[in-house]
C-alpha beads as a LAMMPS data file, in Angstrom:
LAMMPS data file: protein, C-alpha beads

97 atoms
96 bonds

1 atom types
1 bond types

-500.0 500.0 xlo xhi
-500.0 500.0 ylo yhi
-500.0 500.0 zlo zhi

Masses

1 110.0

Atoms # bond

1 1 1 0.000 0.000 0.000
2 1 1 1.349 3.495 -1.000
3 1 1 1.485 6.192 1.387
4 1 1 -0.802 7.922 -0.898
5 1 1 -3.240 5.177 -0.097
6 1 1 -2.560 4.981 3.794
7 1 1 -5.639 6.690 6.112
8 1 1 -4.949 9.612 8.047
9 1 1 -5.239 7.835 11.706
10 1 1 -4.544 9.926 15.007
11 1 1 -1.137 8.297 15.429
12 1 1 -0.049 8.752 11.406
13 1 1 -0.643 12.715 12.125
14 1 1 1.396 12.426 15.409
15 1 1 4.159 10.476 13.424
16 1 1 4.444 13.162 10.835
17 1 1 4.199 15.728 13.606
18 1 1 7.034 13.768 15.171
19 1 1 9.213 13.616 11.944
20 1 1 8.882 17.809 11.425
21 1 1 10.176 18.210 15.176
22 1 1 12.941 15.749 14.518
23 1 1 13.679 17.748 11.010
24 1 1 13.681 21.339 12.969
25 1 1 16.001 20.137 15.821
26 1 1 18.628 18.602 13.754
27 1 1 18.563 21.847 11.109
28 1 1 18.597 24.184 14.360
29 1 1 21.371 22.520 15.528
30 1 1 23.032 22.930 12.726
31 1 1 22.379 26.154 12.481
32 1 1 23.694 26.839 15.804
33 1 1 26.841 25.183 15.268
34 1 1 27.419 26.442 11.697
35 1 1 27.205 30.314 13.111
36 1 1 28.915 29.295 15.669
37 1 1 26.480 30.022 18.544
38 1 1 27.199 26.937 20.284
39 1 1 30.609 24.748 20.726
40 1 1 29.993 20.860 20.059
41 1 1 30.188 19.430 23.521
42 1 1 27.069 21.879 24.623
43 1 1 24.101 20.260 26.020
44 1 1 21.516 21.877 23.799
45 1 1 23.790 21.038 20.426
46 1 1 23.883 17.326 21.685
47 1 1 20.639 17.182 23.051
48 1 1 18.775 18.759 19.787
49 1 1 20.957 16.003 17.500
50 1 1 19.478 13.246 20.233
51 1 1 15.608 14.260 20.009
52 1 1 15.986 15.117 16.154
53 1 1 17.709 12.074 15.331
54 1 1 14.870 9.818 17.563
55 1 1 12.108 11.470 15.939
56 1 1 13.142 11.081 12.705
57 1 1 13.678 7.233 13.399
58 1 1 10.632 6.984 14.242
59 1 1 9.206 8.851 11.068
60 1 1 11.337 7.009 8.812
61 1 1 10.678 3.389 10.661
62 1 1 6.465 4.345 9.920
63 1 1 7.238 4.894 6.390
64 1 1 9.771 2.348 5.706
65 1 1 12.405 3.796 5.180
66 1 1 14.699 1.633 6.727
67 1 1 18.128 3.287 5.313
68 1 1 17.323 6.429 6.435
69 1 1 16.036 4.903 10.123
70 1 1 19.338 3.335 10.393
71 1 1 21.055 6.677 9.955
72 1 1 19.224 8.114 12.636
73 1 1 20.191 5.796 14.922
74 1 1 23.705 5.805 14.006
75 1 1 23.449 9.581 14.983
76 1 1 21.546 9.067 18.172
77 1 1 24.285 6.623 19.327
78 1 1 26.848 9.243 18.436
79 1 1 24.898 12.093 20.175
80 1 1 24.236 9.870 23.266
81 1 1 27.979 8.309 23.215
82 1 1 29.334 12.520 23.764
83 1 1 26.490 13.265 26.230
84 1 1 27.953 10.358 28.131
85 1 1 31.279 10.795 27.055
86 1 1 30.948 14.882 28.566
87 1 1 29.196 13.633 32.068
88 1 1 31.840 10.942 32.422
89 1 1 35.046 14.089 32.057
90 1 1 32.792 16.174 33.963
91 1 1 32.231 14.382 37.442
92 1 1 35.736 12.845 37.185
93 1 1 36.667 16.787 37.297
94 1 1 34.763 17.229 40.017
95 1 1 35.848 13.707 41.896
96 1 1 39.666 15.433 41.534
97 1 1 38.620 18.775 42.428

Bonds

1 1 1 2
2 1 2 3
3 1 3 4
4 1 4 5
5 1 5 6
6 1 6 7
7 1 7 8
8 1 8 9
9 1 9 10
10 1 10 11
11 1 11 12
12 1 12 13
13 1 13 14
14 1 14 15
15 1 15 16
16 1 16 17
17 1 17 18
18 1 18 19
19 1 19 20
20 1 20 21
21 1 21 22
22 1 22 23
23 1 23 24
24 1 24 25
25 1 25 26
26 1 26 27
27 1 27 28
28 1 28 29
29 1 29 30
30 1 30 31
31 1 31 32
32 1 32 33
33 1 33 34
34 1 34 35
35 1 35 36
36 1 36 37
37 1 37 38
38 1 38 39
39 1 39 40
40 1 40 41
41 1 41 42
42 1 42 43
43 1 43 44
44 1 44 45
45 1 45 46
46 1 46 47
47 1 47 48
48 1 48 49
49 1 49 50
50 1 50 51
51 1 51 52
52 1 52 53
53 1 53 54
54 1 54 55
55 1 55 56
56 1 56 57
57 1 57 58
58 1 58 59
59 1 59 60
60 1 60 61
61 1 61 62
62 1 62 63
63 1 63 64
64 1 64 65
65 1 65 66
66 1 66 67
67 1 67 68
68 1 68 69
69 1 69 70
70 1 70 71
71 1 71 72
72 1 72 73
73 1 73 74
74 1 74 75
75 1 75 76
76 1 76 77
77 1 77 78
78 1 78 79
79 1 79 80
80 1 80 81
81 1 81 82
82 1 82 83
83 1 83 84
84 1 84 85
85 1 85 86
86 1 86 87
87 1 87 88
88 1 88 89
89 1 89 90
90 1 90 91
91 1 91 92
92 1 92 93
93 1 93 94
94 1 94 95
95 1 95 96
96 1 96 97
């Protein structure tokens, strides 16, 4: 069955609505780190590539498209490997301190 053909249900509006947050966090984050508003270990850069990168999985999982659902993983892990890469460095600091 083609998307075309699919019926708008409750939780195929809340996956698309999911999919355009996911789209607008990972281009904001970009954004941010392109005009250099943020450095890459900041919370809100890794956090924005985290939620954008989940709700795009879960856009591109509904629709199938499985390459593009693996790429958003492979970014979550990479976004959630530096958030705990940056908590790890940071209470070590403070254990030392």
């Amino acid at each position: 069955m083609s998307l075309e053909q699919k019926k708008w249900t409750p939780f195929r509006t809340f996956v698309e609505i999911v999919g355009w947050i996911g789209a607008i966090a990972l281009v904001y984050a970009y954004y941010l780190i392109q005009t250099k508003r943020v450095e890459y270990d900041e919370s809100i850069y890794l956090w924005l590539n985290i939620i954008g990168a989940l709700c795009l999985m879960l856009n591109t999982v509904y629709h199938h498209a499985y390459p593009s659902a693996v790429t958003n993983l492979i970014w979550f892990l990479i976004g959630a490997y530096m958030v705990i890469k940056i908590w790890s460095e940071k209470s070590e600091h403070l254990n030392y301190s």
